[in-house]
C-alpha positions as CSV (number, residue, x, y, z in Angstrom):
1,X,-67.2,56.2,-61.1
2,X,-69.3,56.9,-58.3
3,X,-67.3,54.2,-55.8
4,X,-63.8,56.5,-57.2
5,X,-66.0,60.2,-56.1
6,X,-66.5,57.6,-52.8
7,X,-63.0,56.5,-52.2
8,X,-60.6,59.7,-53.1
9,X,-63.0,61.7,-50.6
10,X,-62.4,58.9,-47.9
11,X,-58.5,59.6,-49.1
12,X,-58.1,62.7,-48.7
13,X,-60.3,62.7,-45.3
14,X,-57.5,60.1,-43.9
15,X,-54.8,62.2,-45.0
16,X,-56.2,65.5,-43.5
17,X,-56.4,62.9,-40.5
18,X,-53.0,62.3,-40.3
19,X,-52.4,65.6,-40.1
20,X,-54.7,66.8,-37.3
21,X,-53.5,63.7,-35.2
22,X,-49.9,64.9,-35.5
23,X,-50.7,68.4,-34.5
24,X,-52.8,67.2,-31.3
25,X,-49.3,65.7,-30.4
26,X,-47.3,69.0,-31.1
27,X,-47.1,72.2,-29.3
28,X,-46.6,75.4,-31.1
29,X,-42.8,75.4,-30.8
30,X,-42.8,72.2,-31.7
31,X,-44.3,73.1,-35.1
32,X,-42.1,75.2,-36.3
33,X,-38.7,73.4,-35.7
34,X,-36.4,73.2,-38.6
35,X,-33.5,70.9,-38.8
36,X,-32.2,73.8,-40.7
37,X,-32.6,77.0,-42.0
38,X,-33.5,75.7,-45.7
39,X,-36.0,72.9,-44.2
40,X,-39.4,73.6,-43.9
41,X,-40.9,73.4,-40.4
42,X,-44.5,71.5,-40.4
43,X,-45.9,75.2,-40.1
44,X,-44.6,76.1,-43.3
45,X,-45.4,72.9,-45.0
46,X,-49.0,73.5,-43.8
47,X,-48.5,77.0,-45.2
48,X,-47.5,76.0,-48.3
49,X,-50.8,73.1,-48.4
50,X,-53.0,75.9,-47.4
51,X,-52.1,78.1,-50.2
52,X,-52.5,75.2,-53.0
53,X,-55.4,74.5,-51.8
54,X,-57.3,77.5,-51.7
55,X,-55.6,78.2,-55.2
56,X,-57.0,74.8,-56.5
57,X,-60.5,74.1,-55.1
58,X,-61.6,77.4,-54.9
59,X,-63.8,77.4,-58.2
60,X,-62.2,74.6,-59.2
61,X,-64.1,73.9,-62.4
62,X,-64.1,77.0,-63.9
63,X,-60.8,78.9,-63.2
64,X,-57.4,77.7,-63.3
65,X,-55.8,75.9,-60.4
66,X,-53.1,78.6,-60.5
67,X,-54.4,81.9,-59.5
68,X,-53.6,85.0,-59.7
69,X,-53.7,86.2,-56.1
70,X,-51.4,83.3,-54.8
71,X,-48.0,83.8,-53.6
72,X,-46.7,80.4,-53.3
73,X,-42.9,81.8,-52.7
74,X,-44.5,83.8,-49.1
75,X,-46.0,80.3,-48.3
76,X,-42.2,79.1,-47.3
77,X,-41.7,82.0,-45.4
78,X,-43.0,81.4,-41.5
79,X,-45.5,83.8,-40.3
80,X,-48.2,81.9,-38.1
81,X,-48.0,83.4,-34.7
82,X,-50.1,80.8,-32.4
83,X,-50.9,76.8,-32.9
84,X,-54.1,77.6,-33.4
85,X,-53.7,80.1,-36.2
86,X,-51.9,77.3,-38.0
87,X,-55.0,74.5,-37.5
88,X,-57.0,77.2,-38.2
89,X,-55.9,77.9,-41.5
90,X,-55.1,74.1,-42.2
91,X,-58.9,73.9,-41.9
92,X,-59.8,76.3,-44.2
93,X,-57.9,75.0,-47.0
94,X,-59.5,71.1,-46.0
95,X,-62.8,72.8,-46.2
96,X,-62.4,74.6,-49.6
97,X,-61.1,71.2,-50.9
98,X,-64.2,69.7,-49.8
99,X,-66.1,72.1,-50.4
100,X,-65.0,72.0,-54.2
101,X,-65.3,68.0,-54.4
102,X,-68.5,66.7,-52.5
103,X,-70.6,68.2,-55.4
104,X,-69.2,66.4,-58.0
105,X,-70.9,63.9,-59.9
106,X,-69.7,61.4,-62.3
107,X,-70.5,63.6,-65.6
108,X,-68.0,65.8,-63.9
109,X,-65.3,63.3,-64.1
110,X,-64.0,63.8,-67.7
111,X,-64.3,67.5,-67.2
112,X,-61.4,69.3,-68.6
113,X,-59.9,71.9,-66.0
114,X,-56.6,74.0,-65.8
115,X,-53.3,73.9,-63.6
116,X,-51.0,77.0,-65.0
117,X,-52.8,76.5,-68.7
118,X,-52.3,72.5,-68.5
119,X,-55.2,70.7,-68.7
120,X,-56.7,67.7,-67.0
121,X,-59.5,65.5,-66.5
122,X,-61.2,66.4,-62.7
123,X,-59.9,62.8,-62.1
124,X,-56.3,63.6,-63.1
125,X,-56.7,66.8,-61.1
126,X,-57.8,64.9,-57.9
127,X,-55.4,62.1,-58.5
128,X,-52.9,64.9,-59.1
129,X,-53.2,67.0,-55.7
130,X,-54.2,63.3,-53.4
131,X,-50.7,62.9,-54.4
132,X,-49.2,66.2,-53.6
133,X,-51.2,66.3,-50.3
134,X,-49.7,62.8,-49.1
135,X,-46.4,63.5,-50.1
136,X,-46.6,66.6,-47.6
137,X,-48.7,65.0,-44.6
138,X,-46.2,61.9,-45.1
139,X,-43.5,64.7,-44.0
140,X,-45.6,66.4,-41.2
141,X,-46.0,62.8,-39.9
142,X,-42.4,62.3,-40.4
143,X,-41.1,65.6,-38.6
144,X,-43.4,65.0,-35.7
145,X,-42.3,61.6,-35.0
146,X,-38.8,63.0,-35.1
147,X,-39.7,65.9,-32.9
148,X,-41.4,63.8,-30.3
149,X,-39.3,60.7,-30.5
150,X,-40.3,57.7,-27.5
151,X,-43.1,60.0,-26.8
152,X,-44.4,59.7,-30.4
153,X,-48.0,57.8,-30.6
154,X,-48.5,55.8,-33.7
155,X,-51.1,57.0,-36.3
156,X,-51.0,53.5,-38.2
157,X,-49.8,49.7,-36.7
158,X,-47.7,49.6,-33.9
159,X,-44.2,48.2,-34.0
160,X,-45.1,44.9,-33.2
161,X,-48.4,44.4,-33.4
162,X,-48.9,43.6,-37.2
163,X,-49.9,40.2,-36.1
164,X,-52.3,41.1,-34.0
165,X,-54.2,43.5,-36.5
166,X,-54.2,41.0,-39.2
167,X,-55.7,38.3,-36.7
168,X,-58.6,41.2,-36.0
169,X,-59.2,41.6,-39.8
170,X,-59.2,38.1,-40.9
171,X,-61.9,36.9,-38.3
172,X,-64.2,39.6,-40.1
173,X,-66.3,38.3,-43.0
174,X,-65.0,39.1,-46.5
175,X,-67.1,42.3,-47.1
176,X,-66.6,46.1,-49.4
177,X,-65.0,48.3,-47.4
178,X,-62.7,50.8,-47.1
179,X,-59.4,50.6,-45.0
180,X,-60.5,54.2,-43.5
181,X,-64.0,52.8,-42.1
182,X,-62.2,51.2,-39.3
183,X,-60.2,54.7,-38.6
């Protein structure tokens, strides 16, 4: 159990990566296209992350994921007015999720906790949101490869170059690792 505490924190640091690596590609105007009026731009999808988030992680053991104060319908409505108001708050919901998960410890695994009165284990919970979290960087990665098109630089293996990868990874000795130490 401790490896798992281990490897969903190196998960949900590559995701967050993915993220941050699209946006250092993006200008502001860039972030907020929408291929129409009922798509979400990347800022709203980050607006929309932020707000699970904070609901989630923030005490996350002892309060219900679903809080209260969120407004999850006003996270699909655009309102960040710079590119840097939108990492900025992007950040802050990355830090309340790790802020909420570095503590744990295996005891804490089997801990039940609440999403709108359902309960879960703490590893159902993080399995639950590393799944919600790359289903929504999977589209910020997809829009801004759309958006910037031949410009585009690749966050994983190349076109082309699979070969060449492998060939770097199978002249290293068999060893634990995980795909992320290399990033």
């Amino acid at each position: 159990m401790e490896s798992y505490l281990t490897s969903i924190t190196k998960q949900f640091e590559y995701y967050k990566s993915l993220g941050d690596k699209t946006f250092s590609q993006l200008t502001f105007d860039e972030m907020l296209w929408q291929s129409n009026e009922d798509a979400n731009s990347i800022s709203i999808i980050v607006k929309h992350m932020v707000g699970n988030m904070l609901s989630r992680w923030t005490n996350f053991l002892t309060e219900d994921g679903e809080k209260t104060w969120r407004k999850r319908d006003d996270e699909f409505i655009d309102s960040y007015q710079t590119k840097e108001e939108i990492i900025a708050a992007w950040e802050s919901g990355w830090y309340c999720l790790f802020n909420a998960i570095n503590p744990l410890e295996k005891k804490d695994l089997e801990h039940i906790i609440y999403i709108r009165n359902g309960g879960h284990t703490v590893i159902e919970a993080l399995n639950r949101q590393l799944a919600h979290y790359s289903y929504h960087v999977g589209q910020i990665v997809f829009l801004g490869k759309l958006i910037k098109g031949d410009e585009w630089k690749s966050l994983s293996i190349p076109k082309g170059d699979s070969s060449k990868y492998n060939q770097n990874k199978f002249s290293q000795a068999k060893s634990k690792r995980h795909f992320t130490d290399d990033l």
